[in-house]
C-alpha positions in Angstrom: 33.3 -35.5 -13.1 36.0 -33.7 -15.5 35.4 -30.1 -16.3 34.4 -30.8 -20.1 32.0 -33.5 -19.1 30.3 -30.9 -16.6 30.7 -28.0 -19.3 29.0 -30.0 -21.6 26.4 -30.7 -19.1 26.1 -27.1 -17.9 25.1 -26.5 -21.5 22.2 -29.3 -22.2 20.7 -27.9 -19.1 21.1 -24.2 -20.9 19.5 -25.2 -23.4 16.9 -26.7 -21.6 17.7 -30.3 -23.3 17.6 -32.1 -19.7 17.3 -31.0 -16.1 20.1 -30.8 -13.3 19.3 -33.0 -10.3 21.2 -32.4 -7.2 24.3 -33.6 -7.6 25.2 -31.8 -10.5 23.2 -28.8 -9.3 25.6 -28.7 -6.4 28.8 -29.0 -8.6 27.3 -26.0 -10.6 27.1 -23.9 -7.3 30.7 -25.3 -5.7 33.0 -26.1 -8.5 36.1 -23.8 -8.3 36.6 -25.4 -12.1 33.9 -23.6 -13.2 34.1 -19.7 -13.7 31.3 -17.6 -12.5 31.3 -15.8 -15.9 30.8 -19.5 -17.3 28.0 -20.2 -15.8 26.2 -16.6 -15.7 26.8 -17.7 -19.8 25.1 -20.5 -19.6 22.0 -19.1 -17.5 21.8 -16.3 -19.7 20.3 -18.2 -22.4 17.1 -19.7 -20.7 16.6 -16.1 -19.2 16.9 -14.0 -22.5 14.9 -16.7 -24.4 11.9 -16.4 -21.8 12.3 -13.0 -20.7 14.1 -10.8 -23.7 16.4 -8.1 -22.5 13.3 -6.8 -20.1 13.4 -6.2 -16.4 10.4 -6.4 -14.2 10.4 -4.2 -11.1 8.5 -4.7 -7.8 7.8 -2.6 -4.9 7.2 -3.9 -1.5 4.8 -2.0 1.1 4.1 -3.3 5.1 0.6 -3.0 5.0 1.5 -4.0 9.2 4.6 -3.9 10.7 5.8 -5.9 14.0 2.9 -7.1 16.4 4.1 -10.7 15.4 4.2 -13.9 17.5 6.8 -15.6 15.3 9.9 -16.2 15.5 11.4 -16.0 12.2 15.1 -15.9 12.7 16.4 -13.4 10.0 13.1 -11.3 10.3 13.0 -7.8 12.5 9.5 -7.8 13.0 9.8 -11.3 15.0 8.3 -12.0 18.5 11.5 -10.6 20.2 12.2 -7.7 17.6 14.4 -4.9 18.8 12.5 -2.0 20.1 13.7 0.3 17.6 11.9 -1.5 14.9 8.7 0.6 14.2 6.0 -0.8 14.8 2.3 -0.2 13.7 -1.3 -2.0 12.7 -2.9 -2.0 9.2 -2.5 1.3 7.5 -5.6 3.5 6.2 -7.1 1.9 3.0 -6.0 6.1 1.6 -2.1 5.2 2.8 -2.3 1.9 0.6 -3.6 3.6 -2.6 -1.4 6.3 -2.4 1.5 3.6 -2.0 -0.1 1.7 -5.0 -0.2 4.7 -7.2 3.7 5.7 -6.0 4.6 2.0 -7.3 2.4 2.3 -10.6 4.2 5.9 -11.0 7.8 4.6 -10.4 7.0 2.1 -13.3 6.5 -1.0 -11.2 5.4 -3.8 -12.7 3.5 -5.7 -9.5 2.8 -3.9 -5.9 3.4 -6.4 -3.2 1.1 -5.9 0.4 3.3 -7.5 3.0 1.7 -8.0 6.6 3.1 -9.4 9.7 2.3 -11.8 11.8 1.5 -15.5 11.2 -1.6 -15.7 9.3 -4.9 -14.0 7.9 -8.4 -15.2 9.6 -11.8 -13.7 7.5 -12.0 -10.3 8.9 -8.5 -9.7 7.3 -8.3 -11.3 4.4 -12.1 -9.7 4.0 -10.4 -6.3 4.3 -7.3 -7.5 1.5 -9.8 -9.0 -0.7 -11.9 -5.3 -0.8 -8.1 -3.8 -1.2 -7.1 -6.1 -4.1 -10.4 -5.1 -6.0 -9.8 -1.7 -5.5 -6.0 -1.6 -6.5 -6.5 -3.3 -9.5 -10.1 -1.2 -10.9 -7.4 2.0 -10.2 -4.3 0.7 -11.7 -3.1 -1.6 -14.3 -0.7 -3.5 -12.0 -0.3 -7.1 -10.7 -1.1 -7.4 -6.8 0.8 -9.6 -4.8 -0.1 -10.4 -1.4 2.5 -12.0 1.4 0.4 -12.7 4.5 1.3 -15.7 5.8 0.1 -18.9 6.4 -3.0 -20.0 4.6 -4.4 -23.4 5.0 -7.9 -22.4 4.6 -9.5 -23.1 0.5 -12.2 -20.3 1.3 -10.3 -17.8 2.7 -7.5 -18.6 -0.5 -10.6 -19.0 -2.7 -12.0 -15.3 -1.2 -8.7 -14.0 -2.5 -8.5 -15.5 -5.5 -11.9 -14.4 -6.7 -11.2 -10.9 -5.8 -8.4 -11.3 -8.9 -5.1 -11.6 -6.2 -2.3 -11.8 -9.3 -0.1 -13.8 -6.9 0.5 -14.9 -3.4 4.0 -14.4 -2.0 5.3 -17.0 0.7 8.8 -18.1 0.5 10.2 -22.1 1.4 13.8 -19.6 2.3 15.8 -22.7 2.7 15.3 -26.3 2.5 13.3 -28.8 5.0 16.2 -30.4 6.7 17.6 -27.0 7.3 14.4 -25.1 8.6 14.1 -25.6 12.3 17.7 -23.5 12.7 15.8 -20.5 11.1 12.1 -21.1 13.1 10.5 -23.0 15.7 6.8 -21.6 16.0 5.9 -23.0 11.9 8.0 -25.8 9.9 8.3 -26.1 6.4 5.8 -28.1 6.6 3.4 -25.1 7.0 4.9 -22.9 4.5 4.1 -25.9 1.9 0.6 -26.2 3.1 0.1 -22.5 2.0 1.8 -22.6 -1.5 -0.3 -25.7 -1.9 -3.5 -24.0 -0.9 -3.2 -20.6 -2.6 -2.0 -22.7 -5.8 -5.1 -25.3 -5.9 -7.3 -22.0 -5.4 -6.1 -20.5 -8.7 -3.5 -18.2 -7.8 -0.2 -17.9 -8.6 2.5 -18.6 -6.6 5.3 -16.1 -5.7 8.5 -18.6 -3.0 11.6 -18.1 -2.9 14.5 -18.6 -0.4 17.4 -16.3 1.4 20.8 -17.0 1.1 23.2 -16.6 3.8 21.7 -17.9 7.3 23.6 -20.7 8.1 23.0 -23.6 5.1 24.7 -25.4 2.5 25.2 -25.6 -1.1 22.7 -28.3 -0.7 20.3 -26.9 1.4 19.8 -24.0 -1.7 20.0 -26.7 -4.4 17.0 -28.9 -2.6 15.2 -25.5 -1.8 15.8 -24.4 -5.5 14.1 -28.4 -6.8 11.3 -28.1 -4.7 9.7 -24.6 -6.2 10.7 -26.5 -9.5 8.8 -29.1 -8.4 5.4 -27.0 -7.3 6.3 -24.8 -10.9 6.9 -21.8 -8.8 6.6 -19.1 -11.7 8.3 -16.0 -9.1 11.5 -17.1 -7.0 12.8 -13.6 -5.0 16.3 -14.9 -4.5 17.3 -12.8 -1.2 20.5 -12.5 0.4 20.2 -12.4 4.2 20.6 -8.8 5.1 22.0 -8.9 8.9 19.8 -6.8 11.2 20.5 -6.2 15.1 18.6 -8.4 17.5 18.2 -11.2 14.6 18.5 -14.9 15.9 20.1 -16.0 12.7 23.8 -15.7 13.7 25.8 -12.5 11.9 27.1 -14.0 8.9 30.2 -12.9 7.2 29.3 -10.9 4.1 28.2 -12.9 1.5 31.1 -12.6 -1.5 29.4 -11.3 -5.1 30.7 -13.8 -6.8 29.1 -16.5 -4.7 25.7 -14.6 -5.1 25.9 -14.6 -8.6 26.6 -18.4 -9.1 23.0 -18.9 -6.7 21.1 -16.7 -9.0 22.5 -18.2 -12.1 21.6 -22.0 -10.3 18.1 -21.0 -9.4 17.6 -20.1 -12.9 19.2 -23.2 -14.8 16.8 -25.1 -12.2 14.0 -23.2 -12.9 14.4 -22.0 -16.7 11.1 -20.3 -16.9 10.5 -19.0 -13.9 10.8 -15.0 -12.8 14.3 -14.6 -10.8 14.4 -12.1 -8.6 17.9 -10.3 -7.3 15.6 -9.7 -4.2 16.7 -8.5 -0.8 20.7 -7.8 0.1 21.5 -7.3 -3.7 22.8 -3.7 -2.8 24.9 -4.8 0.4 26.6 -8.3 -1.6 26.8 -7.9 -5.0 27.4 -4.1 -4.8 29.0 -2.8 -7.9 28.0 -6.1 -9.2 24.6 -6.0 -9.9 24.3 -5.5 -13.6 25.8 -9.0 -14.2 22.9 -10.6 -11.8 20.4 -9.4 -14.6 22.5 -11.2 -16.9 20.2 -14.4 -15.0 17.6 -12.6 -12.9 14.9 -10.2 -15.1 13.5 -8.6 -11.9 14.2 -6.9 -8.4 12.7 -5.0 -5.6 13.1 -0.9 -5.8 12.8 1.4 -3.0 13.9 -1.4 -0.1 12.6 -4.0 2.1 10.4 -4.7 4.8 12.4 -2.8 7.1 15.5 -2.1 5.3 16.0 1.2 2.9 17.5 0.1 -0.6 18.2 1.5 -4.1 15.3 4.0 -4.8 14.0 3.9 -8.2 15.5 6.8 -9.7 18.7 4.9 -9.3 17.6 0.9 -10.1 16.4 2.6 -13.7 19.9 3.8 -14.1 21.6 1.0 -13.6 19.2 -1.4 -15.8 19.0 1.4 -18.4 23.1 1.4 -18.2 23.2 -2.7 -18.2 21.3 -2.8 -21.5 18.3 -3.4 -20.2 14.9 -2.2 -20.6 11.8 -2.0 -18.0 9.0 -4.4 -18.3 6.1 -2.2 -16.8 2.7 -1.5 -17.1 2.7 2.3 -16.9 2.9 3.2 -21.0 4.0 7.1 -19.9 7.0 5.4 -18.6 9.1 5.3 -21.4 8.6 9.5 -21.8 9.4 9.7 -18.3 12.3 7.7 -18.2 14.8 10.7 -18.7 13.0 13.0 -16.2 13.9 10.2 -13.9 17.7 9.7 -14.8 18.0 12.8 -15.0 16.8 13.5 -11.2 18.7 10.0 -10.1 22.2 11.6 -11.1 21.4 14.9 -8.8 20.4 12.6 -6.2 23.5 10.5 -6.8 25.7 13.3 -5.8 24.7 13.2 -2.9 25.7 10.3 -2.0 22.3 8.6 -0.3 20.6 7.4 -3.9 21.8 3.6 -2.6 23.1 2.6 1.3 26.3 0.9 1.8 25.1 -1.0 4.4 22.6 -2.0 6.7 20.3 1.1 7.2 16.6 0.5 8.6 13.8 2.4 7.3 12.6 4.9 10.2 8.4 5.3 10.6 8.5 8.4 7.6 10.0 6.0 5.7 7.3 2.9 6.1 4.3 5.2 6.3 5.2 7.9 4.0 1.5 8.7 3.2 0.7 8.9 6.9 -1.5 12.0 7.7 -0.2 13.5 11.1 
C-alpha cells in the first residue's frame, strides 16, 4: 500500500468514517513510512472528541498479595514468586477505607481492589460485595474490582447488585500467543469472565501488556477482540521486568514504539478509556505527555508490586501537558496548587518518580497497617 493511500486511510479511521481491520492495523503499528507524531495526530482526534482535554486517574490497592497458585508469567505474586515479594491475606475492612479515602483525596477518579490468586468463591466475593457498598455510601468514586476468574452469574450478579462500577480482567495478549505467558488458565478463561461480569450488568475494564514476547499481531488481534466485546476501559501496560518472572527479560521497550500501541488501541477502539497503565514511567520516560495526546487516563502511586509516579508528581505533568483532571473530588481544583506545590519539593529530591524497576516494600502495600 503507498504511504498516501495509508495516510488517507489512517484518517477515515480518525474520523471514525470506517474501522481498521488487521492488516491495516498492523501497518499502522509497523510502518517505518509512517511518523509516530503522524499517527499520535490522527488518534488525537477520536480521543479529544470523546474525552475533551480531561484526564482520568486511577489508583490501584492489593486488597491480597501472593498466596497464588498461578502461574502468570510477567506477574510477581505467581505460584513460584521470589521470596522477597511481600506477601499477606485480605487486609482489614479499616486498611481498605483508609486506602479508598487516600485515592478519593489524591483526586482519583475510580479505586481499583486487586486480589490474588485465581478466582473469588461466595465467602469472598460476599466480603467485596459488603466492601463495594460501603466504598461507595462513603465516597463519590467508581469501584473497580480485579479478582480473577468469574464464571459463576450469581456470584457476578452478587457484585453487580452491590453497584460494582467495573470489573477489571485483562485478555494481555492475544489467544494464539497466550500459552507462552500461562499454563494453569487459557484465554479461554479470561473470556469466560469478561463475558460473565458483562451479561451480569457490569462494566468491563481488559486490557493487554506490551512487551512479553508477541508480535505486532498478537496486540492488533488482542486490541479487535475488546473492540469486539465493546470494552469501554483498556489499561494499556508495558511489561515491567521483575526478578524471578517466567516471561523472558525483554529489552526495554523504545517510547516511540509505546506510543504507536497506545495511539493503535485507540484508533481501534475510538470510544473507549485508554489507559498509559503499568511501565509508562520506565518506557516512555520523559515521554509521557505525548501518550495523553491518545490515552485520557493512568494509574498514580504504582502497581501491584511496583512503586511508580506518586500523585503529587502525575498532576504535574498533566497540569504541564495541558491537561486537566477528570475527578470526582470537587475540592480538588482548590487543592491542586497545594499539591504542585509539595510535588516540586518532593521533586528535589530526587524519588517523586523511579528510574527503574523498584518493588514496593510491605510499608509501602499496607501503608494503613496498624502495628
Amino acid at each position: 500500500m503507498s504511504l498516501s493511500s495509508l495516510r488517507d486511510q489512517l484518517n477515515q479511521i480518525a474520523r471514525e468514517e470506517t474501522t481498521p481491520d488487521a492488516d491495516l492495523a498492523r501497518q499502522f503499528l509497523e510502518s517505518p513510512e509512517l511518523s509516530t507524531t503522524e499517527l499520535l495526530t490522527a488518534a488525537g482526534i477520536p480521543r479529544e472528541k470523546h474525552f475533551g482535554r480531561e484526564v482520568r486517574i486511577h489508583i490501584l490497592n492489593n486488597v491480597r498479595n501472593g498466596h497464588c497458585g498461578e502461574d502468570c508469567g510477567y506477574c510477581a505474586q505467581r505460584k513460584t514468586a521470589p521470596e522477597d515479594v511481600p506477601a499477606y491475606a485480605d487486609k482489614t475492612e479499616t486498611e481498605i477505607l483508609a486506602e479508598a479515602q487516600a485515592a478519593y483525596d489524591s483526586g482519583a477518579f475510580r479505586y481499583c481492589m486487586v486480589t490474588s490468586g485465581r478466582g473469588p468463591g461466595p465467602r469472598s466475593v460476599e466480603r467485596y460485595a459488603d466492601l463495594i457498598r460501603k466504598i461507595k455510601s462513603l465516597y463519590p468514586l467508581e469501584v473497580c474490582l480485579s479478582a480473577g476468574i468469574v464464571t459463576d452469574a450469581a456470584l457476578a450478579q452478587e457484585l453487580a447488585s452491590a453497584g460494582l462500577d467495573r470489573y477489571n480482567h485483562n485478555l494481555n495478549t492475544s489467544r494464539e500467543h497466550y500459552e507462552h505467558i500461562c499454563t494453569t488458565h487459557d484465554y479461554d478463561d479470561r473470556m469466560a469472565t469478561l463475558e460473565t461480569m458483562q451479561s451480569a450488568g457490569v462494566a468491563l475494564c481488559s486490557g493487554v501488556i506490551a512487551g512479553m514476547g508477541e508480535r505486532p499481531h498478537d496486540l492488533v488481534a488482542a486490541a479487535l477482540a475488546l473492540r469486539e466485546r465493546n470494552v469501554p476501559s483498556i489499561p494499556v501496560n508495558f511489561f515491567i521486568p521483575v526478578q524471578g518472572h517466567a516471561v523472558e527479560r525483554p529489552a526495554r521497550l523504545s517510547a516511540d514504539y509505546c506510543l504507536r500501541v497506545l495511539a493503535l488501541f485507540r484508533l481501534i477502539n475510538p470510544r473507549a478509556e485508554i489507559r498509559m497503565a503499568a511501565g509508562r514511567e520506565i518506557h516512555l520516560g520523559d515521554r509521557q505527555s505525548e501518550g495523553l495526546q491518545v490515552a485520557n487516563s493512568l494509574f498514580v502511586s504504582g502497581y501491584l508490586n511496583v512503586r511508580g509516579s506518586d500523585a503529587h508528581t502525575t498532576i504535574r505533568m498533566i497540569r504541564s501537558a495541558g491537561y486537566t483532571i477528570d475527578t470526582q473530588n470537587s475540592d480538588l481544583p482548590a487543592q491542586l496548587e497545594d499539591l504542585l506545590v509539595e510535588a516540586k519539593s518532593e521533586s528535589a529530591t530526587g524519588h517523586d518518580t523511579p528510574a527503574d524497576v523498584v518493588m514496593k516494600d510491605m510499608a509501602q502495600l499496607r501503608p494503613y497497617q496498624k502495628s
